[in-house]
C-alpha positions, 0 to 999 in steps of 0.5 A, spaced: 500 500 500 501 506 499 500 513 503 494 515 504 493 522 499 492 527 505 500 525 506 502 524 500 501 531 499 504 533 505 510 531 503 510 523 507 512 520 501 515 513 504 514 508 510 514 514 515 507 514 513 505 508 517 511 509 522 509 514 526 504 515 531 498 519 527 493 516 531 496 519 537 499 526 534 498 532 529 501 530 523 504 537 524 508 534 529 512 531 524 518 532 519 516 529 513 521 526 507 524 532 504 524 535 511 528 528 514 532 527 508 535 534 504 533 540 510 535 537 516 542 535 515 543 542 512 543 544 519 550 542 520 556 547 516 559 543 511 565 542 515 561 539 520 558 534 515 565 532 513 567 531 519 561 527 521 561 522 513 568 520 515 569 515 521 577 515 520 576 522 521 571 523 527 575 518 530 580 522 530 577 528 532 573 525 539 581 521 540 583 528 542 577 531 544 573 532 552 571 524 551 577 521 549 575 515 554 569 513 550 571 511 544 574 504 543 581 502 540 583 503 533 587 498 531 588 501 524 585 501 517 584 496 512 583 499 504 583 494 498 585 488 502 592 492 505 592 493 512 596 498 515 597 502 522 594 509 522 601 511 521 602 508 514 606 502 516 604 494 516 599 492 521 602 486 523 597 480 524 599 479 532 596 485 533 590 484 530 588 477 529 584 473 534 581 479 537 574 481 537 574 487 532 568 491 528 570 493 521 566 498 518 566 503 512 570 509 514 564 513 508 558 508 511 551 509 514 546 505 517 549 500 519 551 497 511 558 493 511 559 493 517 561 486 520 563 483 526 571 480 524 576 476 528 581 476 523 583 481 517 582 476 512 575 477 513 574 484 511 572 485 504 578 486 499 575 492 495 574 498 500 576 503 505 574 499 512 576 501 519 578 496 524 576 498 532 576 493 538 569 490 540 566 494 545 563 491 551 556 493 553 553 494 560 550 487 562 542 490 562 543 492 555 546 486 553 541 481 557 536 484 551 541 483 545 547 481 546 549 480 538 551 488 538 552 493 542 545 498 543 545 505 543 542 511 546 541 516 541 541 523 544 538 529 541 541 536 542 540 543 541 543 549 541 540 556 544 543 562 540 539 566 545 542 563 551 548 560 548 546 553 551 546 546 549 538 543 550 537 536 551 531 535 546 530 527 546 533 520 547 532 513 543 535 507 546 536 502 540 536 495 539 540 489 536 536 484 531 538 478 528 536 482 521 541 488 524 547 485 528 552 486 528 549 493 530 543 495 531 542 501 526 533 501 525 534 501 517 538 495 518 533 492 522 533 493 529 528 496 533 528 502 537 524 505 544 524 512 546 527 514 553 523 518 558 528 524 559 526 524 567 526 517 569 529 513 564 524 509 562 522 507 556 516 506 551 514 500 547 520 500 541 518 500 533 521 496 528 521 499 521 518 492 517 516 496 510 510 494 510 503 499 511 504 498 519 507 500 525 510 493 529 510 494 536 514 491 541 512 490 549 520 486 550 524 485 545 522 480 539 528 475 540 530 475 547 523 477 551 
């Protein structure tokens, strides 16, 4: 099926138009496919674009920013099958091999192309990947999935009159066995939104692209 006629016009041009909760809010309420896609990321200068469309890059950036702690090893750079340090040199497999890794396109989005890897050999020989250390997630995210790391997204703002940043909203994301290793919503994972005063969470949505919104009390896979 497709959107009704009334969103169509309004610019709800694909499954968003089942995703969100209509039956509980103004359609107003909501960003429409152009506003989603072509307006929103405009808000960011294209530096910070760049910045954000370039792991390697970001890495690199938030290593040596306030939260240095919170990003996990970079073990180096895989690009056409060749594997080497960040600093140009040879990755020798002794200290690569037999670890958990995450391999990932360092241009990707969305989850695509990334992969779960205890050796270099397993990454794509066509590409540019960066190989991470696997992470360790806190054991109550882990007892929901624990076939990837699951997220709290968080959504800030900036008050130009104030000069404040003002928290707008969380979701707490959800592996799949469709998504892992990660759990990207358009690679199949579902997603809860978190109340920013207790930290409770709300049934999650899976995006199934079909003409409805599938709802989870538990999780579909663990309970």
């Amino acid at each position: 099926g497709r959107p009704k006629l009334q969103l169509l016009t309004r610019g709800f041009l694909s499954n968003r138009a089942w995703l969100y909760p209509f039956d509980q809010f103004h359609q107003h309420l909501f960003l429409t496919d152009l506003e989603a896609e072509a307006r929103l990321p405009r808000l960011n200068s294209p530096e910070a674009m760049a910045l954000l469309g370039d792991k390697l890059r970001f890495h690199q950036w938030a290593g040596t920013g306030t939260f240095p702690a919170s990003c996990p090893e970079l073990i180096g750079i895989i690009e056409d099958g060749v594997a080497r340090r960040l600093d140009g040199g040879p990755l020798p497999r002794a200290e690569a091999d037999g670890r958990a890794m995450i391999a990932k396109p360092v241009d990707g989005s969305g989850g695509r192309g990334v992969k779960r890897i205890a050796s270099i050999d397993d990454v794509d020989r066509l590409g540019r990947y960066l190989i991470e250390a696997a992470v360790v997630q806190h054991p109550y995210a882990s007892a929901i999935y624990p076939h990837a790391v699951n997220t709290i997204r968080v959504l800030v703002g900036h008050d130009e009159a104030t000069g404040k940043t003002v928290l707008l909203g969380a979701a707490h994301r959800f592996g799949t066995q469709r998504s892992r290793p990660t759990d990207n919503f358009k690679a199949g994972g579902i997603v809860a939104l978190a109340d920013l005063e207790s930290g409770q969470l709300t049934a999650a949505i899976a995006d199934d692209g079909g003409p409805e919104r599938t709802i989870f009390d538990r999780h579909p896979e663990t309970g």
